[in-house]
C-alpha positions in Angstrom: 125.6 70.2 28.4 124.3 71.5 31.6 122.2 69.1 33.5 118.7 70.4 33.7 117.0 72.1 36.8 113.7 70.6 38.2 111.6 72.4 40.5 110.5 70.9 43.0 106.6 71.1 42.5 107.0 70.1 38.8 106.5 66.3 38.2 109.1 63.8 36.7 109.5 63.1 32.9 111.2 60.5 31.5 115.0 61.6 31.0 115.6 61.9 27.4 118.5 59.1 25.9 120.3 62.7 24.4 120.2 64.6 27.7 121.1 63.8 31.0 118.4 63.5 33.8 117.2 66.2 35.2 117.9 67.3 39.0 115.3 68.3 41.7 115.7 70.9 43.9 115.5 70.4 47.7 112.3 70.8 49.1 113.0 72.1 52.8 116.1 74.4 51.4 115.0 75.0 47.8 119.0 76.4 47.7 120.8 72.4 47.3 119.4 69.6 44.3 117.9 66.9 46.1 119.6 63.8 46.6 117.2 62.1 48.8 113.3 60.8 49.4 111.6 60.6 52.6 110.4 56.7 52.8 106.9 58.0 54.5 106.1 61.3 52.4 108.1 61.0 49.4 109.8 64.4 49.6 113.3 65.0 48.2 116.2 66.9 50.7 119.2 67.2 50.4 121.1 66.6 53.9 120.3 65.5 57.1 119.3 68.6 58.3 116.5 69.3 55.6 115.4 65.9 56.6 114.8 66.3 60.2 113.2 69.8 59.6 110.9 69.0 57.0 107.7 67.7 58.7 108.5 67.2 62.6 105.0 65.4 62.6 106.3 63.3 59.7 109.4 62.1 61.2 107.7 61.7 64.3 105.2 59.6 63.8 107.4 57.6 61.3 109.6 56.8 64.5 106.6 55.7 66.1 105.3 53.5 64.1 108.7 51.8 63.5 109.0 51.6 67.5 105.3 50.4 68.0 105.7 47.9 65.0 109.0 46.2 67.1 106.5 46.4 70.3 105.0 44.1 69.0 107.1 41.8 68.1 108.9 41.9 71.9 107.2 38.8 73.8 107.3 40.4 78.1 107.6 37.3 79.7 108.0 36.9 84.0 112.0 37.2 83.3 111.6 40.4 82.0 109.5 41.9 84.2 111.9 41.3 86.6 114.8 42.4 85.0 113.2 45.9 84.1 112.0 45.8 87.5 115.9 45.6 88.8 116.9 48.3 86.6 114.3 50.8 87.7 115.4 50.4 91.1 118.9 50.9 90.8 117.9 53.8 88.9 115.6 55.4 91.7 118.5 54.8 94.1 121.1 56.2 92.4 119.0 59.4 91.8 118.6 59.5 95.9 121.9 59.2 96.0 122.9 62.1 93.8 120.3 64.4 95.4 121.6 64.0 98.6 125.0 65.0 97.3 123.4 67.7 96.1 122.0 68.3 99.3 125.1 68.1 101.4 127.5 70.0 99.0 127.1 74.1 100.0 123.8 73.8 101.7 124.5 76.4 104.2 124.9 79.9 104.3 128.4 81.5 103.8 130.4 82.5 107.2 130.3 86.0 106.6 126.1 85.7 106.2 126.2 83.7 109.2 128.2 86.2 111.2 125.7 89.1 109.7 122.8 87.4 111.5 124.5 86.5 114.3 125.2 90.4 115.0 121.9 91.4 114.5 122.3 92.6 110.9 119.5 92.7 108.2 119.9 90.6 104.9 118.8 91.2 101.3 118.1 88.5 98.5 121.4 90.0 97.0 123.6 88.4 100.0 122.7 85.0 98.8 124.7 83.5 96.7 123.0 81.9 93.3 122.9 78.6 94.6 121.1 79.7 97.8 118.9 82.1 95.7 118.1 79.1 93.7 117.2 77.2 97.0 114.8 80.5 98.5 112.8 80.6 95.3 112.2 76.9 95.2 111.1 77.0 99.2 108.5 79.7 98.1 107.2 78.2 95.5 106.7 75.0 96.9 105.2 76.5 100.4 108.0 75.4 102.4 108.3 79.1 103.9 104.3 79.8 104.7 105.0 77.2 107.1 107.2 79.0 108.8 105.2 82.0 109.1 102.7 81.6 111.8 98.9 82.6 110.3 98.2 86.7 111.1 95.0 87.8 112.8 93.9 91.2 112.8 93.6 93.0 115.8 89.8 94.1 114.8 88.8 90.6 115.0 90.5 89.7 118.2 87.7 89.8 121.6 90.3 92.5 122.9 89.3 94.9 120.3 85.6 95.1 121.7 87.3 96.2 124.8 88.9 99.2 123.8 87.5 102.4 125.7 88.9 105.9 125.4 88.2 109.3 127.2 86.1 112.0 126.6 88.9 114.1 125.0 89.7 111.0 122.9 92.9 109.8 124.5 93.8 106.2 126.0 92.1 105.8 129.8 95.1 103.5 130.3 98.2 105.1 129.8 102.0 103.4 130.2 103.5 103.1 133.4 106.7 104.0 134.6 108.9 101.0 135.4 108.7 101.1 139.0 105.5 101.2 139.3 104.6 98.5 137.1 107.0 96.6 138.6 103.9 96.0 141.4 100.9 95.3 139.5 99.6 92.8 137.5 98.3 92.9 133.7 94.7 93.0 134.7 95.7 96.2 136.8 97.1 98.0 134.0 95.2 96.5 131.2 98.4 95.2 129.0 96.8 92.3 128.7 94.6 93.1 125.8 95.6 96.5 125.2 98.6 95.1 124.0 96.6 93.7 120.3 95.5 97.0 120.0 97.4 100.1 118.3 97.6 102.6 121.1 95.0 106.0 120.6 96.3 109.6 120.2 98.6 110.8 122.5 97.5 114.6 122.7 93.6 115.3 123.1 91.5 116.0 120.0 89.9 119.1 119.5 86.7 120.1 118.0 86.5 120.5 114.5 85.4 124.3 114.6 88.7 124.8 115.6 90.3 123.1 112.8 88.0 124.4 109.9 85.3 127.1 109.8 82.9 125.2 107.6 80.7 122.8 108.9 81.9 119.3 107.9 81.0 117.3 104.6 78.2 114.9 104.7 80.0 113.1 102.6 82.6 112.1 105.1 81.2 109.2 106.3 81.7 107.8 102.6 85.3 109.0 102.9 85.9 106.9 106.1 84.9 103.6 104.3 87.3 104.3 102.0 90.4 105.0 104.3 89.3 102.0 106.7 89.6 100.0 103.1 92.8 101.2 102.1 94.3 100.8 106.2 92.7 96.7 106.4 94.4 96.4 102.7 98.0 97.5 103.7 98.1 95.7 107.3 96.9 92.8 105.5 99.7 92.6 103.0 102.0 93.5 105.5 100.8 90.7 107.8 100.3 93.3 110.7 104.4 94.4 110.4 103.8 98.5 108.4 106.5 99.3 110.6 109.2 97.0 108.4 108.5 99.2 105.7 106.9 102.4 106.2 107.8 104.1 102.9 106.3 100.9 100.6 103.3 100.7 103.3 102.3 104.6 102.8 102.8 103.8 98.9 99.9 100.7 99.3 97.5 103.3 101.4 98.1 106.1 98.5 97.3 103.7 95.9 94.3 102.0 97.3 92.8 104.9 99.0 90.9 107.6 96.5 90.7 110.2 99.4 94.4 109.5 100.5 95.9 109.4 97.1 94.6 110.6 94.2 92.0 113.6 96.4 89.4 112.0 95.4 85.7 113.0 96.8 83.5 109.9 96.1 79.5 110.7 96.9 78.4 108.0 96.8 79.3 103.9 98.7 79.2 102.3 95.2 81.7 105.4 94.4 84.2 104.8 97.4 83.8 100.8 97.4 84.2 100.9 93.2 87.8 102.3 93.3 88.7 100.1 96.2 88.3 96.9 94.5 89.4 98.3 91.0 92.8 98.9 92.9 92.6 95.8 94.4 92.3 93.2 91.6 94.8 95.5 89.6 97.9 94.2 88.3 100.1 95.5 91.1 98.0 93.7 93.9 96.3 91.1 91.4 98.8 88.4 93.8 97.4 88.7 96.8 93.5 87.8 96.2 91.7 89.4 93.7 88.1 90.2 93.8 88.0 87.2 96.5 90.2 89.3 99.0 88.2 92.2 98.4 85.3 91.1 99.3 86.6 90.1 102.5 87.8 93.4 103.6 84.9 95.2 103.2 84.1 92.2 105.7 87.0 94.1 107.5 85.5 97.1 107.4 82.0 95.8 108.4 84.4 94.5 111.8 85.5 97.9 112.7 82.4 99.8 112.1 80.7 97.2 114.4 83.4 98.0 117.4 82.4 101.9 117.5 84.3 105.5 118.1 87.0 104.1 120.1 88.6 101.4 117.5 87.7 103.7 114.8 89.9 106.4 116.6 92.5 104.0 117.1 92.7 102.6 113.8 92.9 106.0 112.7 96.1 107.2 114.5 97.4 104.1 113.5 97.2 104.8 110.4 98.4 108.6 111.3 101.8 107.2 112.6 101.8 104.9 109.7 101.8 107.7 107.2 104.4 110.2 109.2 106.7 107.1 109.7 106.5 106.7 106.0 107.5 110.7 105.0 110.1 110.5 108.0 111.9 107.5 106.4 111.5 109.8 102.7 113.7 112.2 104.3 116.1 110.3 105.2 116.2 108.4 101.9 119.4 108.9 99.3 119.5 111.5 96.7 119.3 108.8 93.9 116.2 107.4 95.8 114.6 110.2 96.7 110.9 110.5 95.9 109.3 113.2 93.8 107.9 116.1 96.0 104.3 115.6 94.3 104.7 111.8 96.5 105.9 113.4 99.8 102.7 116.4 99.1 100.3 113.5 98.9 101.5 112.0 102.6 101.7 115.3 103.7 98.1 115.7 102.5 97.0 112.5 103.3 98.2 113.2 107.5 96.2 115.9 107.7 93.2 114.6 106.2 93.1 111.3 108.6 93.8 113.5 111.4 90.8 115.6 110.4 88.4 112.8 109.7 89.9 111.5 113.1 88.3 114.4 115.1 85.0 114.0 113.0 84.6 110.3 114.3 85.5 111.5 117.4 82.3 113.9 117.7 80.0 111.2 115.6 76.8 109.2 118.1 77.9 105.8 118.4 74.6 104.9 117.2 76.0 106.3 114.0 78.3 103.4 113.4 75.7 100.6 112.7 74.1 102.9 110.2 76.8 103.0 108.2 77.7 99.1 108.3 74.2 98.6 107.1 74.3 100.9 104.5 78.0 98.7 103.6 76.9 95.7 104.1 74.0 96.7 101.4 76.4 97.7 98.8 78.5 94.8 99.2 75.5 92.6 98.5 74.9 94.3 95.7 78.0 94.7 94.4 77.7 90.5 93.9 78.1 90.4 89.9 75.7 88.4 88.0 77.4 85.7 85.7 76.8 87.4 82.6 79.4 90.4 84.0 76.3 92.6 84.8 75.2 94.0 88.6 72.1 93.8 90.4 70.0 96.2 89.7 68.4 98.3 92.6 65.5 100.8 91.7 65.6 104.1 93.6 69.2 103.4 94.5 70.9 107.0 93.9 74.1 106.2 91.8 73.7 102.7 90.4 74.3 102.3 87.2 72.0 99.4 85.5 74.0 96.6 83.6 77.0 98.0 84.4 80.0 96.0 85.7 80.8 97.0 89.2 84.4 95.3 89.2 86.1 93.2 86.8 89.0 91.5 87.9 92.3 92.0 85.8 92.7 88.7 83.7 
């Protein structure tokens, strides 16, 4: 006769004295009969394995209270202390040892890498081998590299900047020497020595705007300049003043900050323009480099180079001219599988002509104008301060506020 199937939930019965005793199944597997009991829960398994995976927290603390019960009963007398003492030592030592093993076996760079830098060559992450790979990403995460890097001012919050005067037609008053006659004059002649911070103006005089447009210019474009200065201050910030290393992925940065540059955007109002600016700014694409935190602190940036006048503004502005044509220059020269869609190249094509425009505007502005508008900045910024409950400050009579609404929320 077949011996009789338990389940496992069903309690025991006496076994009868014609039939043979009945046999539980397993209760991890419920596939094998059970040939075993847990000594702290009472369940029934069938192997090892069923044991081990049927409470974690069951077998766990069932080892602890077995080790904690022979705790006890261990007397730690001065002996050994000592001893233990001994051991850890040897054990810190050897591990001392073996890491600077570690250290000395293929810690430096490959021959042919070596020879590569030597010649003046450029290198990628993907010359490294793994090991070294392994190396770089520990030095960047621990910091070891940020010391390296000496910290980045701006050049609109150097003294030089406030120095910066330009002519009547809008080019540089000091213009490069040739060799030989530089050879004979000092910086203070020639005024390298703090024209040298500062991005160089147009090279060609700027004309009026009647002759580049028949219609009177926007009102709204003193909005539109907050906007650009933004998105510049963003991208030489991230590039820690160096756009030129990479002029495609710098013209990118100013496409996707800027609403003007990028996306054609006409914002009428400050809270408009300063809105999308920090949205793009505590995105997930720039969410590494600050945050709402670093936002805030380039309209601070801004506020700097409104408060220097026409000339800065002018030459932040071709700056960011050369910046963009670098960047369409390099697009041609690209490969075919890395080519960028032509919509990308229309935007920096668009974008040039725009900050050339709004470069002949500032150009014709009253410098008294420039204060005005840093005010006006500086008042949205305070406003744009978000109360705790996620709500802005309300400002009555304020054209374009919207009341309890978030003005930024930074991307989680």
């Amino acid at each position: 006769m077949a011996d009789a199937i338990r389940p496992s939930g069903d309690s025991p019965s006496a076994p009868s004295p014609l039939d043979p005793p009945s046999r539980t199944i397993c209760h991890v597997c419920q596939k094998q009969f059970s040939q075993y009991t847990c000594p702290r829960c009472n369940s029934r398994y069938c192997s090892l394995q069923c044991y081990k995976s049927h409470s974690v927290r069951c077998t766990e603390s069932f080892m602890r209270e077995n080790v904690v019960e022979e705790l006890h009963h261990v007397q730690s007398d001065d002996a050994t202390k000592r001893k233990m003492l001994d051991i850890l030592k040897r054990l810190h030592s050897q591990e001392e040892e073996e890491s600077m093993d570690e250290d000395g076996e293929d810690s430096g760079l490959s021959e042919e890498l070596i020879e590569k830098i030597l010649s003046g060559g450029q290198i990628s992450l993907d010359d490294l081998s793994a090991e070294d790979k392994k190396r770089f990403h520990r030095a960047v995460a621990s910091g070891e590299l940020s010391k390296m890097i000496d910290p980045w001012e701006p050049w609109w919050l150097k003294p030089s900047a406030g120095k910066v005067r330009l002519s009547q037609d809008g080019t540089q008053l000091v213009q490069p020497l040739a060799k030989e006659e530089e050879s004979g004059l000092s910086e203070a002649d020639t005024g390298s020595s703090y024209l040298s911070d500062i991005p160089p103006g147009p090279e060609t005089p700027l004309p009026p705007l009647s002759k580049l447009s028949s219609t009177p210019p926007s009102p709204l474009l003193a909005v539109h300049l907050v906007d650009i200065v933004y998105s510049y201050c963003f991208t030489i910030r991230l590039y820690n003043g160096d756009w030129q290393s990479d002029a495609v992925g710098s013209s990118m940065v100013i496409l996707s900050v800027s609403s003007v540059l990028g996306q054609s955007g006409q914002p009428e109002t400050m809270l408009e323009a300063l809105s999308y600016c920090l949205e793009q700014t505590c995105s997930p694409a720039y969410r590494h480099v600050g945050g709402l935190k670093f936002g805030m602190a380039l309209i601070d940036d801004v506020l700097s180079v409104l408060s220097l006048g026409t000339s800065a503004l002018i030459c932040l502005l071709s700056d960011l001219q050369r910046l963009v044509q670098a960047g369409e220059r390099e697009m041609k020269l690209e490969k075919p599988k890395r080519s960028r869609s032509t919509d990308v190249k229309n935007k920096l094509k668009l974008a040039e002509r725009k900050v050339y425009f709004i470069m002949c505007w500032v150009h014709e502005q009253p410098g008294e104008a420039w204060p005005s508008l840093a005010t006006i900045v500086a008042a949205e910024k305070k406003a744009a301060l978000v109360h705790e409950d996620g709500t802005r400050v309300e400002k009555n009579g304020d054209e374009g506020v919207i009341r309890g609404k978030t003005l930024i929320k930074e991307v989680e």
